[in-house]
DOVEX-357951 format. One line per field, with one value per residue: residue in one letter; x, y, z of N, C-alpha, C in turn. Coordinates in pm, whole numbers. Example, Ala and Ser with C-alpha at 12.3 -4.5 7.8 and 13.67 -1.06 7.14 Angstrom:
residues 2
residu	c(A;S)
nxx	c(1319;1285)
nyy	c(-569;-225)
nzz	c(780;708)
caxx	c(1230;1367)
cayy	c(-450;-106)
cazz	c(780;714)
cxx	c(1320;1290)
cyy	c(-330;3)
czz	c(780;787)
This chain:
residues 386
residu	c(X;X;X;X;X;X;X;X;X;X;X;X;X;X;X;X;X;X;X;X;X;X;X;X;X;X;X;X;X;X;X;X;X;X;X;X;X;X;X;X;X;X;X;X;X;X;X;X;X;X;X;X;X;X;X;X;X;X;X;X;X;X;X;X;X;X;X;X;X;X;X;X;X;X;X;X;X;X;X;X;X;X;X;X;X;X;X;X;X;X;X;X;X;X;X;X;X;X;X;X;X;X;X;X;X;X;X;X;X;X;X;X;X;X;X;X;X;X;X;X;X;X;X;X;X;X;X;X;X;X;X;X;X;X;X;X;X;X;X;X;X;X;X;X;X;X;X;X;X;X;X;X;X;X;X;X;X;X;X;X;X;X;X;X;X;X;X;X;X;X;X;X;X;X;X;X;X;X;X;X;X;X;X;X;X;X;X;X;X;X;X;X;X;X;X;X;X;X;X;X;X;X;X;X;X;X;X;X;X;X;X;X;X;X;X;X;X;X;X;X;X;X;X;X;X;X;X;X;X;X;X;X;X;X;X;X;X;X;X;X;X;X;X;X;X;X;X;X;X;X;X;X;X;X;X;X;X;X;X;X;X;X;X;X;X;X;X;X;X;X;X;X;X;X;X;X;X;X;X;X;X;X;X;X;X;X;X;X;X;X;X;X;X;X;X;X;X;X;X;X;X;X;X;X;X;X;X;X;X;X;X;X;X;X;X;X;X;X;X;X;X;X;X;X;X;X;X;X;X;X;X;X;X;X;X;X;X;X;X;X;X;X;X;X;X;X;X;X;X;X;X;X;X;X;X;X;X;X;X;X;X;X;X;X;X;X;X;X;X;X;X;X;X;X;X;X;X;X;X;X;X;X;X;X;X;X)
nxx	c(83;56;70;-58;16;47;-235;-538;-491;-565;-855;-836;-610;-558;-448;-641;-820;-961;-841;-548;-419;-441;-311;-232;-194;-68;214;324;152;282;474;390;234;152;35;-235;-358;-430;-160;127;436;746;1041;1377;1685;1877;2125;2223;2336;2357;2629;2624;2876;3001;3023;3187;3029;2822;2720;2712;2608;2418;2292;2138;1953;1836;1679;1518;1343;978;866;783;897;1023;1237;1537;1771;2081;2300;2594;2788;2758;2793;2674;2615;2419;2209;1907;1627;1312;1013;980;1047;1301;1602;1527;1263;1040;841;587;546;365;280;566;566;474;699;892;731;755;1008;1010;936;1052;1247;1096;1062;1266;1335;1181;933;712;495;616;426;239;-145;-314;-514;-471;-315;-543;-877;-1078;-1090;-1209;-1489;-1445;-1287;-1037;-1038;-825;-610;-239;29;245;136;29;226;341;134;-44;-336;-660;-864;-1138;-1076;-1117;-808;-865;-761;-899;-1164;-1493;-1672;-1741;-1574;-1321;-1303;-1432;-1265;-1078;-1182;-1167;-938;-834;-802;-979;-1204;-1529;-1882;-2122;-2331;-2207;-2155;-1864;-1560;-1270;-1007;-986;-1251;-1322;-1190;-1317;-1514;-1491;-1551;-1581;-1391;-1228;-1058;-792;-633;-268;-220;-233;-15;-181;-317;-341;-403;-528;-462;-180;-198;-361;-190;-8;-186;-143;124;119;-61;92;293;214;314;271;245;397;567;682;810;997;1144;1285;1360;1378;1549;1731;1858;2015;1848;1837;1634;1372;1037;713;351;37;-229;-583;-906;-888;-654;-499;-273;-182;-65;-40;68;108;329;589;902;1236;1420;1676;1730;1493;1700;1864;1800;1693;1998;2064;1941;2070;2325;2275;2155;2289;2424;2660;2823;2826;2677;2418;2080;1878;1817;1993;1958;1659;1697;1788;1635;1398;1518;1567;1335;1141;815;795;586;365;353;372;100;-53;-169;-47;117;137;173;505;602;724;973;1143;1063;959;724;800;781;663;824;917;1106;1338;1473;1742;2096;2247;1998;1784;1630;1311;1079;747;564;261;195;428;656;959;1170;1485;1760;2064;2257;2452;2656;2644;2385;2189;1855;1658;1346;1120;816;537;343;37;-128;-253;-186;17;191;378;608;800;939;1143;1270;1339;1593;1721;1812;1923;2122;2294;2348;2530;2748;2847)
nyy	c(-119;208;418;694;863;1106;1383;1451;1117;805;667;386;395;588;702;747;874;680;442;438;242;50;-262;-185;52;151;94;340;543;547;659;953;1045;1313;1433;1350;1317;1548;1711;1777;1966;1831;1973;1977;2073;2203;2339;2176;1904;1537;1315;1109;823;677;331;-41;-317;-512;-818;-989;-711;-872;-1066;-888;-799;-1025;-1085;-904;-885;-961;-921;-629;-402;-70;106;33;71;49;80;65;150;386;448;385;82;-76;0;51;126;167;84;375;513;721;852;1100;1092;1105;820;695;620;389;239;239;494;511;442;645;848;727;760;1040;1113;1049;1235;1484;1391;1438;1700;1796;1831;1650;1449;1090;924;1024;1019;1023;1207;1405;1536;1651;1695;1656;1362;1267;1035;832;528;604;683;701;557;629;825;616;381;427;451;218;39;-73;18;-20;-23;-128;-178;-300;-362;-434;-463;-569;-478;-406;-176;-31;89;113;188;466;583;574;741;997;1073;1140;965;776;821;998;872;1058;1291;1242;1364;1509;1309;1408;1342;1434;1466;1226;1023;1130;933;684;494;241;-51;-289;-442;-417;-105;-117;-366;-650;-656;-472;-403;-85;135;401;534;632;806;964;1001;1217;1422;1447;1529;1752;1888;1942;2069;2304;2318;2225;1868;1827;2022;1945;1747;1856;2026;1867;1637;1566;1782;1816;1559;1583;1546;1474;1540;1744;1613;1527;1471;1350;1491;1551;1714;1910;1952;1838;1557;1242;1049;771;657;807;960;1100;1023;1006;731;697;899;780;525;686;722;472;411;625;466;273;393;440;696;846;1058;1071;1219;1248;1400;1419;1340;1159;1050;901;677;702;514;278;189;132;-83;-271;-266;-331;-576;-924;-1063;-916;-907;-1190;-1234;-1142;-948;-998;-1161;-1445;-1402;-1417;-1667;-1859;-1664;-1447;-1157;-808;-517;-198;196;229;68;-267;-510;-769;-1008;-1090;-1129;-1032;-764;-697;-437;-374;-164;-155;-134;-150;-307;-371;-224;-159;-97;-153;-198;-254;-264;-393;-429;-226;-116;-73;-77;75;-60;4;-74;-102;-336;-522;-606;-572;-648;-899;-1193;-1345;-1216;-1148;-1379;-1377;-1139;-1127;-1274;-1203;-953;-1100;-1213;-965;-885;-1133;-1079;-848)
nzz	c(0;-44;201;298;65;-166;-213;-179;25;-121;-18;102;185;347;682;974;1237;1320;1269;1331;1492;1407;1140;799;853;1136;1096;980;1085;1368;1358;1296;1472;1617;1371;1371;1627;1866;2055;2271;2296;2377;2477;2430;2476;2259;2269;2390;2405;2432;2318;2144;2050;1798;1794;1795;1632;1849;1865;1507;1223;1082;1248;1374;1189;1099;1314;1359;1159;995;1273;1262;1307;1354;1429;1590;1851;1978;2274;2396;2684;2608;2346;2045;1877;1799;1500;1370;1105;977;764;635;884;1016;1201;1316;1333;1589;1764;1884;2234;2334;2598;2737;2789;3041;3244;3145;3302;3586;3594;3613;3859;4032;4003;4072;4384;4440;4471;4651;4553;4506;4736;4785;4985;4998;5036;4700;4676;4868;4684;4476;4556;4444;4421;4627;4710;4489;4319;4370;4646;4912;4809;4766;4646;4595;4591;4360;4161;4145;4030;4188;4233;4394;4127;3989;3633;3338;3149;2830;2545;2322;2325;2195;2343;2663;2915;2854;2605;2616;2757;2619;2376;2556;2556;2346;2164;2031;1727;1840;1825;1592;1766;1993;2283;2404;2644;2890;3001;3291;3353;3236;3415;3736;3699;3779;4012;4113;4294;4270;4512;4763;4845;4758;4719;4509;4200;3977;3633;3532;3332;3326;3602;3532;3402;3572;3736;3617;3630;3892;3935;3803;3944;4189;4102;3997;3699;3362;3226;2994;3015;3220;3167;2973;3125;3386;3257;2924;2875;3053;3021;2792;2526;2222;1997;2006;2202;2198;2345;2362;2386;2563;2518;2675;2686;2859;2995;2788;2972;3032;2788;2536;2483;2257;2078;1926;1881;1927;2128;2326;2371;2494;2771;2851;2829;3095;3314;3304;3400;3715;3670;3521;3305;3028;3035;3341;3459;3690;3645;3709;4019;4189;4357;4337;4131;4186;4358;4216;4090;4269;4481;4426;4441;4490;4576;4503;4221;4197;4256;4060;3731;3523;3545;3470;3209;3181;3244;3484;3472;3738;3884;3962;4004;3961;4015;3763;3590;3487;3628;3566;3794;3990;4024;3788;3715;3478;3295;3207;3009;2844;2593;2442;2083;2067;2153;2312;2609;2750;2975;3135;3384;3489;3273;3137;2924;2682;2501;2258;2135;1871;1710;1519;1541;1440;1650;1993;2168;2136;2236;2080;1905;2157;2288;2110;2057;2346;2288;2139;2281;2525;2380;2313;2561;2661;2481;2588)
caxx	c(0;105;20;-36;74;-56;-310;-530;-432;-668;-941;-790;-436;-551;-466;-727;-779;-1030;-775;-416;-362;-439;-230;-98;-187;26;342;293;58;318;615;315;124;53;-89;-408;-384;-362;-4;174;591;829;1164;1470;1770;1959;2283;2349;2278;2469;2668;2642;2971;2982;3090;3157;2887;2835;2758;2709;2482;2301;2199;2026;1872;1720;1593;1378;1239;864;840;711;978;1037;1336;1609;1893;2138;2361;2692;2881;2737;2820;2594;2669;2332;2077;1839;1523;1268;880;1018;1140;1427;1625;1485;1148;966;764;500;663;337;322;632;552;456;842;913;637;829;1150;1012;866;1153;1306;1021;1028;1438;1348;1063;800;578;560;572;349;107;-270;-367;-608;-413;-314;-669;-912;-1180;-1121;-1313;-1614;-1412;-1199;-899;-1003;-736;-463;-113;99;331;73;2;320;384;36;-107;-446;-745;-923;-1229;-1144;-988;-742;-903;-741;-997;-1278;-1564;-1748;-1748;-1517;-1175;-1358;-1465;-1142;-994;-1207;-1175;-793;-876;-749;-1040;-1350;-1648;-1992;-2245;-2402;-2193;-2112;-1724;-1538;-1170;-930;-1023;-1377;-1384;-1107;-1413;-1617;-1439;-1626;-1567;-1351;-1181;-986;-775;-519;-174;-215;-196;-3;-312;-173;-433;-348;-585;-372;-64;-281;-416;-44;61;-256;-119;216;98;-132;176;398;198;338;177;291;478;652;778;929;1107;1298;1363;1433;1496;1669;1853;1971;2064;1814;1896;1557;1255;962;575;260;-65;-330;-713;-960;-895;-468;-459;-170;-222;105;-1;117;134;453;692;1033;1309;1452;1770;1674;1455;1776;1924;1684;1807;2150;2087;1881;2196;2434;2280;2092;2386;2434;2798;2979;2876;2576;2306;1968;1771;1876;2081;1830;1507;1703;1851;1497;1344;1600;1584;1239;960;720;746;475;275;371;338;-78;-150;-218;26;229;60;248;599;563;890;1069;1136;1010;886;726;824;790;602;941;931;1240;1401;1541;1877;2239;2265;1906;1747;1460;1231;999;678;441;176;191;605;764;1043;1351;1558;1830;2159;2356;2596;2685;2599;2374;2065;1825;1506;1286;1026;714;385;224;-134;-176;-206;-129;21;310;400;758;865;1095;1260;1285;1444;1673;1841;1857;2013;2270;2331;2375;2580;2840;2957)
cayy	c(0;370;460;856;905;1227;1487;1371;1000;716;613;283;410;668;659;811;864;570;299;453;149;-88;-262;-112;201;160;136;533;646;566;855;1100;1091;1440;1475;1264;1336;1674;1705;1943;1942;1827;2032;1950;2193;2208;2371;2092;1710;1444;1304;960;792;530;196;-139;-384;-639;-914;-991;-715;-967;-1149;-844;-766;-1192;-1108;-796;-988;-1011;-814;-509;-339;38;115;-63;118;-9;179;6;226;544;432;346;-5;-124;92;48;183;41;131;503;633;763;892;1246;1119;1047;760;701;484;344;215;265;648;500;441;813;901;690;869;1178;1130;1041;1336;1573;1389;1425;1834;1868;1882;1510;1356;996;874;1092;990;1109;1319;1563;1668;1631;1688;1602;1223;1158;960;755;468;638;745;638;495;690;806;509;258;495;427;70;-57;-145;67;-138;37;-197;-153;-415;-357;-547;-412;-626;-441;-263;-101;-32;167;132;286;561;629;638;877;1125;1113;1181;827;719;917;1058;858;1157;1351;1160;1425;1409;1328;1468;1279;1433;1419;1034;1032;1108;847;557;476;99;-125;-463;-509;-294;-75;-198;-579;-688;-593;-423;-286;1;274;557;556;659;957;1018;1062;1329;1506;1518;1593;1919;2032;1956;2234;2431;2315;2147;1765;1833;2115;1853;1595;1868;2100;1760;1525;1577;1894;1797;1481;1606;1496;1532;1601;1731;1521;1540;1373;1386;1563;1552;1817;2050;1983;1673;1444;1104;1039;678;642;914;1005;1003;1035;934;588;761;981;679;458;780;690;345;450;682;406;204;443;495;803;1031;1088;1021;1354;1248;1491;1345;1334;1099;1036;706;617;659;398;161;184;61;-262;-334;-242;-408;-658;-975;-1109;-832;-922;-1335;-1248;-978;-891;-1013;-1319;-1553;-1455;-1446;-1806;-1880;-1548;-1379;-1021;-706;-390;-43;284;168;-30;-419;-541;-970;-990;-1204;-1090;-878;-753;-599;-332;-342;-65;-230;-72;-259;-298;-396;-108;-161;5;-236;-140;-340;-188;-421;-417;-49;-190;-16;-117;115;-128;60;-116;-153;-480;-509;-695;-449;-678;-997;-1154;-1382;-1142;-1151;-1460;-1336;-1017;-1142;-1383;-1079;-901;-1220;-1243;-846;-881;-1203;-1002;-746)
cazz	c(0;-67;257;317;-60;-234;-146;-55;-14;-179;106;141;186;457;786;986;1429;1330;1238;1303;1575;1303;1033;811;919;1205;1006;912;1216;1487;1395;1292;1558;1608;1240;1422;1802;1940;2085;2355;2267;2514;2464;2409;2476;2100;2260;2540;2363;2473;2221;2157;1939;1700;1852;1764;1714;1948;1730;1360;1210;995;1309;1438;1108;1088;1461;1297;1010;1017;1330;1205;1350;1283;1474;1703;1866;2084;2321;2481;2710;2574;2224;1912;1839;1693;1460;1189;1084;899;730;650;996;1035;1346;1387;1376;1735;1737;1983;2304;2423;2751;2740;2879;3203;3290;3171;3425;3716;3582;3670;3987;4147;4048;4109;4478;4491;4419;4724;4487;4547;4852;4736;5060;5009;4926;4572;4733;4890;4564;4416;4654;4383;4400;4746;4644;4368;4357;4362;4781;5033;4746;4754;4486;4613;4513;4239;4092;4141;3977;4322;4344;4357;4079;3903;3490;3206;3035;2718;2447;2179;2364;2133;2436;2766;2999;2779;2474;2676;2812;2468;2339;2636;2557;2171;2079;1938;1731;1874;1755;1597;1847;2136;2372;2435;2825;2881;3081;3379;3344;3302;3615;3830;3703;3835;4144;4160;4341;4303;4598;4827;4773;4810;4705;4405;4091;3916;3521;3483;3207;3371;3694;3498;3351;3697;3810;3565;3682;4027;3909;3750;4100;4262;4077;3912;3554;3259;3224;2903;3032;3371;3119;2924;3251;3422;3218;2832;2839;3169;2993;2654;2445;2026;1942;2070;2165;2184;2436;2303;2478;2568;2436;2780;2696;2976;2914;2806;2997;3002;2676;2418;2465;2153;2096;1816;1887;1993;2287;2413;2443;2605;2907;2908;2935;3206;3372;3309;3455;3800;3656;3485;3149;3034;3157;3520;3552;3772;3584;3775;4116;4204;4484;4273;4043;4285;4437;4125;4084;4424;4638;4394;4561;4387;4573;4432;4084;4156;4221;3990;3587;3428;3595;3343;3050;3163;3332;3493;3499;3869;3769;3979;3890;4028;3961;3612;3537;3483;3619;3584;3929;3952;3991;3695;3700;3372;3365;3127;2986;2759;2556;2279;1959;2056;2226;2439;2651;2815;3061;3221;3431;3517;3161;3099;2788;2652;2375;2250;2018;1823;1614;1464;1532;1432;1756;2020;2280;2111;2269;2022;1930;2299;2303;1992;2136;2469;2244;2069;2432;2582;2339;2294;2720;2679;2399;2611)
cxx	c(87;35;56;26;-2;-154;-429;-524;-549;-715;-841;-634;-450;-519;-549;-741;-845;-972;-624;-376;-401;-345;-274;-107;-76;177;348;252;169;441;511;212;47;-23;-241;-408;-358;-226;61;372;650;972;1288;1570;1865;2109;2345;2309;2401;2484;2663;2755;2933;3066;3072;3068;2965;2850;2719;2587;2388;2219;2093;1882;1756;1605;1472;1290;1117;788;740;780;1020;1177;1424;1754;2010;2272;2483;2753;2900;2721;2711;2632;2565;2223;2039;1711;1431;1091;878;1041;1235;1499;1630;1350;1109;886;696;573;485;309;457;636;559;610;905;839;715;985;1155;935;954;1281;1240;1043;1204;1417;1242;933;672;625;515;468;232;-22;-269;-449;-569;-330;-453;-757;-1075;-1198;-1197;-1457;-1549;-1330;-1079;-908;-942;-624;-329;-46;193;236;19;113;372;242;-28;-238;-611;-878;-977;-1194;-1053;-921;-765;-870;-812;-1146;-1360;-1619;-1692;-1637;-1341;-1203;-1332;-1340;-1011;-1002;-1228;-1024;-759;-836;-797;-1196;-1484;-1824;-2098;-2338;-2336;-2143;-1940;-1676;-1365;-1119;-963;-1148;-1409;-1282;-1244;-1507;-1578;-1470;-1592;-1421;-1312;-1098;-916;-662;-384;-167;-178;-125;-146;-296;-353;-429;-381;-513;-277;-125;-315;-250;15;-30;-244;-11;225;16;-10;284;383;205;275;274;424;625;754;867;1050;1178;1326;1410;1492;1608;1804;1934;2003;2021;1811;1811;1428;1114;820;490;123;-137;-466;-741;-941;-693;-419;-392;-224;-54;133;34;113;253;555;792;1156;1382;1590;1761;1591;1612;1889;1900;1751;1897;2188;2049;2013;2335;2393;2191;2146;2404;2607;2845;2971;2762;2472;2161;1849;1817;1905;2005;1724;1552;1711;1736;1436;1413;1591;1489;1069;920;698;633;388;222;300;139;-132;-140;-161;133;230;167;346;635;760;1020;1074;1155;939;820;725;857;762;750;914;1089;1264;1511;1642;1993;2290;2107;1889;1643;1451;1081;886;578;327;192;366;693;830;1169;1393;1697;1908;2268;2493;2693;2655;2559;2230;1995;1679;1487;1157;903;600;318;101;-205;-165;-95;-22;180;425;561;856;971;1194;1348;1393;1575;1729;1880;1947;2153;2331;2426;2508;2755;2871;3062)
cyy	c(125;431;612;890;1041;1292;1488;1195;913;679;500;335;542;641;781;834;743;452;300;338;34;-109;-255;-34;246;241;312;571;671;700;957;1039;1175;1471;1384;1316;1457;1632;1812;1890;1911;1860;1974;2091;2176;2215;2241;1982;1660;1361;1185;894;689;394;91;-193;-524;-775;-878;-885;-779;-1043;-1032;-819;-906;-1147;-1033;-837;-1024;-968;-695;-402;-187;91;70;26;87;59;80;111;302;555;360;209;-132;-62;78;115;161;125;329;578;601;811;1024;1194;1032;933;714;570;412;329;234;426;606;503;562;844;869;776;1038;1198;1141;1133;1436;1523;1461;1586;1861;1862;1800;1455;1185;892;942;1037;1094;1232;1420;1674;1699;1577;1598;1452;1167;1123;843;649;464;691;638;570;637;684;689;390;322;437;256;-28;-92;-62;13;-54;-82;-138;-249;-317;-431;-446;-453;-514;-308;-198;-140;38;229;213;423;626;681;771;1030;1165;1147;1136;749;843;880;963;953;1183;1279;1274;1385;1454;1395;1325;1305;1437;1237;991;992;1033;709;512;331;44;-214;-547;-391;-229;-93;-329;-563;-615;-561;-291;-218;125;371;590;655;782;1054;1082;1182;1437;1578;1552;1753;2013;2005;2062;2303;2394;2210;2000;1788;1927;2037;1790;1688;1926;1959;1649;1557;1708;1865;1660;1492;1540;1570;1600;1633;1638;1572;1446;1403;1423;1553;1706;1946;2038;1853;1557;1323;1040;860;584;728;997;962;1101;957;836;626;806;851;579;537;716;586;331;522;543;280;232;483;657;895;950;1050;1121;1348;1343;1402;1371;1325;1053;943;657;574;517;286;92;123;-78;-305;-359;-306;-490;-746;-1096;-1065;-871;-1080;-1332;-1160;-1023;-990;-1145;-1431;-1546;-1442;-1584;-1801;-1743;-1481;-1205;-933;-640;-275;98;286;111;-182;-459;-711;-944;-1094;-1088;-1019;-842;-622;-570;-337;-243;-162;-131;-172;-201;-290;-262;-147;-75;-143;-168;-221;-277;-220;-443;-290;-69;-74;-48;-19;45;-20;-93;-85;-194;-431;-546;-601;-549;-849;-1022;-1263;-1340;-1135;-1234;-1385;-1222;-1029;-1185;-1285;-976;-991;-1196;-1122;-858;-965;-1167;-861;-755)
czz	c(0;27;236;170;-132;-241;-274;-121;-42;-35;136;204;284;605;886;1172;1380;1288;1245;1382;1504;1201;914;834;1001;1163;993;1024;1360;1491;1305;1355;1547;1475;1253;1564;1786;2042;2177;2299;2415;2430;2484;2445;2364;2139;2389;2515;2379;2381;2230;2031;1916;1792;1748;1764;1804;1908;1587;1352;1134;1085;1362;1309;1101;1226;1429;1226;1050;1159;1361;1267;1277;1321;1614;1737;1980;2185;2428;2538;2673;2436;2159;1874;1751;1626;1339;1187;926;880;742;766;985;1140;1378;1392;1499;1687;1860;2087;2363;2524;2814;2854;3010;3272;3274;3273;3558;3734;3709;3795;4089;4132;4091;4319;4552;4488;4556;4662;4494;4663;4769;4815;5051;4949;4835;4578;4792;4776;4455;4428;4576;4367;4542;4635;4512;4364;4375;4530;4805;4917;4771;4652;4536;4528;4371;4096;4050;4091;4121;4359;4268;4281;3977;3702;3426;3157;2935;2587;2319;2200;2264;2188;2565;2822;2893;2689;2503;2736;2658;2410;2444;2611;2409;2072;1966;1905;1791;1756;1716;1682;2016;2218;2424;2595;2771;2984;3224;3469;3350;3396;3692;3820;3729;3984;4181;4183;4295;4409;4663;4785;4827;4821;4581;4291;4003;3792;3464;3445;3326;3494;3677;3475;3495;3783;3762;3620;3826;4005;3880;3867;4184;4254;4030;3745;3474;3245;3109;2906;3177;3290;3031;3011;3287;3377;3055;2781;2915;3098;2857;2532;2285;1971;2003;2077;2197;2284;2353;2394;2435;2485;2543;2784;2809;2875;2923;2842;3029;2903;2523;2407;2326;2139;2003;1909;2021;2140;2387;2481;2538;2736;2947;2940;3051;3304;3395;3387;3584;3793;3578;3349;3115;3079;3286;3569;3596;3748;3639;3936;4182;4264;4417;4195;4093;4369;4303;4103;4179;4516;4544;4487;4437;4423;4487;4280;4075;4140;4157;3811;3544;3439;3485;3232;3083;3288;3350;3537;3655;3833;3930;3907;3994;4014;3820;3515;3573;3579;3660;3708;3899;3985;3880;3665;3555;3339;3230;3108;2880;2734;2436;2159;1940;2044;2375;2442;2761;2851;3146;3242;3459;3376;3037;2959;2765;2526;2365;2130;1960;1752;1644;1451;1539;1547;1860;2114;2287;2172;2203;1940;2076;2322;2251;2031;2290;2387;2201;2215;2475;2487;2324;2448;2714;2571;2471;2705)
């Protein structure tokens, strides 16, 4: 298909808000986002990017290219010891353009919490409610941004990503994901916030992986300092760590971040993250980004009870796995954090081998996990080559 080809592009070959998370649409919809979503910028600082050099590769690149194959892979970049040592790019992006991270965002979100808390600005014990007094009556009373952060607040909704109705829909289109049915009256992000009244259990048990949380966190982020979500991720994090190019979140119809996944960002700058996340928090000249604690606190203070009775245990059968601060992390002696978004977005992060990988794609599937071995199997051996 000739997607997006010539003005305007053949119906079939459009991509539209009503099918950009489908294939092939995808392919094309995920590094132009904003030409479908409304969008706020997240800044970059031009005169202070941290330079990343060319390195060796690790292994053969023909084996990484077989590992991509069939995929749907848009871009893969790999970061050894500060250095460039694996990158391709694939279904016309290129490495200035952002491409949407997903779920992925949620782990930017934990990023920046734990420097907003390292600055005075969040208490991380605090109930949600003392920064947003409007959630008594809802299922978000009595949780804390602590369980806020770590998936733990016992808020009643699926995650059913097949789902044609019911609560997920509705949540889409308040974040301006998906269109409006004629004459449907539209919600905002913080409008369908307050309509979450139900329950499933208490807060502080179980791992419990529920998008609107993550959204609900940037919302207290911003009554906590005053500033707009987009404007938190660029002073503290991509200007402070020298990101190449500027990046973008998408926004509701009142400007509310969808900060649990509309964040995008060229391939590059994402495996920035990983390398900070790799280095203890600092960038390569030694400046201190994210703050060694918040990180060391993420590899170290999950609950993997939490994890053994909650969401998601099921599909990585076997693995010894937290989650903290919206980071995955494989517990063990060299432990390695993983970031996940659908439709095959990942950041992966090893410190004891100062390694970093941002995966990009497109799968038609949002949630399929059918790429995941493969995906570890080129991690494993990237990890096992340095």
């Amino acid at each position: 298909m000739a997607l997006m080809q010539g003005f305007p592009p053949a119906p079939d070959d459009r991509a539209t808000l009503a099918n950009w998370r489908t294939a092939p649409y995808a392919s094309w919809a995920f590094h132009h986002v904003r030409e479908l979503v409304p969008s706020a910028e997240i800044r970059n600082a031009p005169g202070d990017v941290w330079t990343l050099d060319q390195g060796e590769p690790l292994i053969d690149p023909a084996e990484v290219e077989a590992a991509v194959e069939g995929t749907q892979t848009d871009a893969l970049v790999v970061l050894h010891k500060g250095r460039v040592v694996h990158e391709l790019y694939r279904n016309g992006m290129g490495p200035e353009d952002p491409h949407i991270l997903m779920s992925v965002s949620k782990s930017v979100l934990g990023l920046l919490a734990g420097i907003l808390e390292s600055r005075g600005l969040l208490e991380i014990g605090a109930p949600l409610s003392d920064y947003i007094p409007e959630l008594a009556g809802t299922a978000y009373e009595g949780a804390t941004v602590r369980q806020a952060l770590d998936m733990r607040v016992g808020l009643a909704f699926s995650e059913d990503y097949t789902a044609t109705g019911g609560p997920i829909i509705a949540y889409r289109k308040a974040a301006n994901w998906n269109p409006l049915e004629p004459g449907e009256n539209p919600l905002d992000l913080r409008s369908f916030q307050l309509t979450l009244s139900d329950t499933d259990g208490p807060h502080g048990g179980r791992f419990h992986y529920v998008s609107p949380v993550t959204d609900l966190m940037a919302w207290v982020m911003e009554r906590a300092t005053g500033q707009r979500y987009a404007d938190l991720l660029s002073d503290f994090l991509l200007r402070p760590m020298g990101a190449e190019r500027p990046g973008y979140i998408t926004v509701d119809r009142i400007g509310g971040a969808r900060a649990a996944g509309g964040v995008c960002l060229t391939a590059r700058d994402l495996a920035r993250i990983g390398a900070l996340l790799a280095a203890g928090g600092q960038r390569a000249d030694g400046r201190q980004v994210v703050p060694g604690a918040w990180v060391a606190d993420i590899f170290e203070n999950g609950d993997p009870k939490a994890w053994a009775t909650g969401d998601f245990a099921d599909y990585y059968p076997g693995l010894d796995i937290h989650y903290r601060a919206k980071c995955y992390v494989h517990r063990g002696d060299t432990p390695l954090l993983r970031g996940v978004g659908i439709h095959g977005q990942y950041l992966f992060a090893d410190p004891a081998r100062d390694l970093a990988v941002a995966w990009f794609a497109s799968e038609g599937d949002a949630a399929t996990s059918a790429y995941f071995p493969g995906r570890m199997a080129l991690v494993d051996k990237l990890r096992g080559a340095c």
